[in-house]
N, C-alpha and C positions, 0 to 999 in steps of 0.2 A: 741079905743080898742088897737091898734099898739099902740098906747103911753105903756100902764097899760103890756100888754107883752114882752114890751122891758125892761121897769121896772123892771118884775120881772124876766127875762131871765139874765139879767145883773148881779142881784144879785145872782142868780144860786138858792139859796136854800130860801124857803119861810115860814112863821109858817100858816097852816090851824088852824083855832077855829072852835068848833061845844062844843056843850052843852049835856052833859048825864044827863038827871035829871034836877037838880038846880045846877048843877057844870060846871063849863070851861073846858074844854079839848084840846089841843093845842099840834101839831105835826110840824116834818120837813116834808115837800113836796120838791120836787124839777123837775116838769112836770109839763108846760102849754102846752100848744098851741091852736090856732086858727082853728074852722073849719066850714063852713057853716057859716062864722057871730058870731062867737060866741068863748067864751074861755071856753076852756075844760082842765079837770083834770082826773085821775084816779086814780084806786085802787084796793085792794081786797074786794069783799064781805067777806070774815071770819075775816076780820080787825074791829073794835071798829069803828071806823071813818065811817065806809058805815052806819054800826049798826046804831050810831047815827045820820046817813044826811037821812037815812030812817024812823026815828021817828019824827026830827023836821031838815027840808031842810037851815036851816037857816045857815051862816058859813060866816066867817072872815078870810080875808089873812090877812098878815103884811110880810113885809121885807125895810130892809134898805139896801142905794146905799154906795157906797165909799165916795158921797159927799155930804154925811150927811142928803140926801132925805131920807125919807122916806114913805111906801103905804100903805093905809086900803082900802080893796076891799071886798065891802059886798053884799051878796046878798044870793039868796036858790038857791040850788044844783037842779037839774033836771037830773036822770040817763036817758041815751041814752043805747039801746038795739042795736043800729045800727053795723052792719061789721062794713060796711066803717069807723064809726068813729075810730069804734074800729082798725082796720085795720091801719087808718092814724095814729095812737100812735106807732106803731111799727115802721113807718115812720122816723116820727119827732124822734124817740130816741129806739133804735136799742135793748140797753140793756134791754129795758122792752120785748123786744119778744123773749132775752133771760131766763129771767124770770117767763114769762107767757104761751114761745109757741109760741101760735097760738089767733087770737082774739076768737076763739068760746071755748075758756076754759072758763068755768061754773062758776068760779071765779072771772075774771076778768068782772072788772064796770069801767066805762067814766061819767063820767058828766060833764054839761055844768051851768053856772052861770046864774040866770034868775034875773031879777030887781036887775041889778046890781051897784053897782055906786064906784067908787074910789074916795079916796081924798090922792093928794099927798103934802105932810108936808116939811116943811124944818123950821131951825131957823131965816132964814132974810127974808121970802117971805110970801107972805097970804097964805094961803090952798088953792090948784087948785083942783074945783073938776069936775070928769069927768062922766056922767049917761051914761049907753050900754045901 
């Protein structure tokens, strides 16, 4: 898991996939971190992206490093109702409790990645891949 967060910390910005319908949908993120064992994300519930991790949990990171790695980290979303998670996001990155407040704003959503697996790519190496 420390590998797959260092990954995508490095690269700073990340693309989430999730599926509306029969179509792809793909955004910039740029929030992980670790909590309880696990990598977490957030967002707005009035955002498209909750919309659809709430009908099918299913969802794709990618990003690319400087030196030419690159991640696919798949797995379903599982929101967390918890403070404390919520809490530790304010933490880990400051400007989101500028944006949100407080964790008990009705908007803000966490989730954490459940059957997850990465595989990280490059052009001279096999696929390394890593199961949470």
């Amino acid at each position: 898991m420390n590998e797959i967060l260092k990954f995508i910390a490095d690269a700073k910005l990340f693309y989430l996939a999730t599926v509306e319908g029969d179509k792809p949908r793909v955004r910039p993120f740029g929030f992980a971190m670790e909590h309880e064992g696990k990598i977490y994300f957030c967002t707005s519930n009035e955002k498209d992206v909750y919309k659809q991790l709430a009908i099918n949990p299913n969802f794709e990171i990618c990003t690319m490093s400087d030196n030419g790695q690159w991640i696919r980290l798949q797995g379903k979303a599982v929101f967390d109702k918890s403070l404390e998670a919520k809490a530790k996001v304010f933490e880990v990155m400051p400007s989101l409790a500028k944006m949100y407040k407080t964790p008990e704003n009705p908007i803000f959503e966490v989730f954490y990645i459940e059957e997850g697996q990465a595989t990280i790519y490059s052009f001279s190496d096999a696929p390394k891949l890593i199961t949470l």
